[in-house]
Structure formats: C-alpha cells, structure tokens
N, C-alpha and C positions, 0 to 999 in steps of 0.2 A: 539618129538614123545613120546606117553608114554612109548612107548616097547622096549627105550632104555636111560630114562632117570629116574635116581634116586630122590627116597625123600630128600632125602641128598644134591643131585648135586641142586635141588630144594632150597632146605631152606638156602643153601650158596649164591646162586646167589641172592635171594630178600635178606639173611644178606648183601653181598655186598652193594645192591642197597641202604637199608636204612643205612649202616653205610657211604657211602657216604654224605649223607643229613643229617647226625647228628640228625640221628632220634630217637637214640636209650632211649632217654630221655623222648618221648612217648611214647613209647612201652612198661608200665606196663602188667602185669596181666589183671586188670580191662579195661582197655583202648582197648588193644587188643580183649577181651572178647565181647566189647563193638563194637567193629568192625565188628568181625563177624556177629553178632546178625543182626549189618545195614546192610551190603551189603546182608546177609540173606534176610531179609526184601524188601530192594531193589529188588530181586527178585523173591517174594512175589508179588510184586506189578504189573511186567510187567502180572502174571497171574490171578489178583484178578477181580470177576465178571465176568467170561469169562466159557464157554459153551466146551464143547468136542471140539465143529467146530471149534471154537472160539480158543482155545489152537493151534490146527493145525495150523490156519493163523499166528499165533504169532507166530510158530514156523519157519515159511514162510517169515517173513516179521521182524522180530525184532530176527532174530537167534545170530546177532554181540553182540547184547543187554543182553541177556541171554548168551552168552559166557564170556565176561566181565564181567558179576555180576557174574559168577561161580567163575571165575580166582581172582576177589577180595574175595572170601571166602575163597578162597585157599589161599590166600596170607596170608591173614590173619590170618587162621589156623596157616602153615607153620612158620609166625613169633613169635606167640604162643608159639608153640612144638620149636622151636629154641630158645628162650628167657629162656626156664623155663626147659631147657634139657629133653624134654620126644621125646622118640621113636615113632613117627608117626607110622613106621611100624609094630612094636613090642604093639602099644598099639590097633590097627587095627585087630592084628592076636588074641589079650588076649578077644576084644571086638569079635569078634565073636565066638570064643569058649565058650563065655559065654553066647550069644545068640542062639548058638548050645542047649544046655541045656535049656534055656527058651523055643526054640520054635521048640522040636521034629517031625521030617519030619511027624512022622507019626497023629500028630495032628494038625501041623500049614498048614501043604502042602494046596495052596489054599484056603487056610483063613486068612483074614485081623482086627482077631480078637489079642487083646493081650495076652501076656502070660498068665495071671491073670483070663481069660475070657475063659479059656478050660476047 
C-alpha cells in the first residue's frame, strides 16, 4: 500500500530483484532513460485516438493494462534514482518548490496554461 510503503523500501526491492538477474550491466543511464520513455509510450498508446467516452471504457476494460504500464515507469524511474544515487523524495519536494514559484496560485489556479504564458 502506499500509506505504508517507502521510496526506499521500493528501490531496494526491484535493486534486489535486478541484481538477482545480473542485470546491473544494463542498467546505464541511457538505457534506463531509454526505458522510461517506452513504457511511457506504452502507455501512451492504450490512450491514443480515444474520445472522453472512449477513455472511460479503457479505463473499464484494460485498467490491469494501464496499472502495469504505470508500475513499469515506476520501475524504471526507481532504478534510475537507484543507479545514479538521487533522492526520489528530496528531488520531488525541490521539484515542486520550484514549480510553486513558476505557477503562483494566484495566476495558474485553473489554468492549463504555462508558466511562460501568464
């Protein structure tokens, strides 16, 4: 559950899992990067062409689908920020303070414009 499981207790268990398979020989930078981006993509694609309606039903009918292409982004992050020593959590808490500052309530509230565009 998330409300009781750490980024940490996270990125040790899939380190486990890949230093069992002698994976770690894979796992650049680039490669990793490279991973994200597909399983990204991946899903991308369960929503590509698809209408409001159309969203709901996928979300109805192919939810395993889109859970698993989450959980591979996550992994992948996760072995990322494990491989290259950065703080998941600490880079989460800097990255929104810094988008505190880009996109002041009192001009982003409600608008799906970018920072750039106020």
């Amino acid at each position: 559950m998330d409300n009781n499981t750490t980024v940490y207790e996270l990125k040790q268990l899939y380190k486990k899992f890949c230093d069992d398979r002698d994976w770690n020989q894979f796992h650049n930078p680039k490669d990793l990067a490279i991973g994200i981006v597909s399983e990204a993509s991946e899903l991308l694609q369960i929503f590509r062409f698809k209408n409001d309606n159309e969203i709901n039903e996928v979300f109805l009918n192919k939810k395993d689908k889109i859970v698993d292409e989450l959980a591979d982004i996550m992994l992948f992050t996760l072995r990322f920020a494990e491989r290259n020593d950065i703080d998941l959590s600490e880079a989460i808490k800097n990255k929104l303070a810094k988008n505190a500052k880009k996109y002041p309530i009192e001009l982003a509230k409600g608008s799906n414009k970018k920072y750039d565009e106020f």
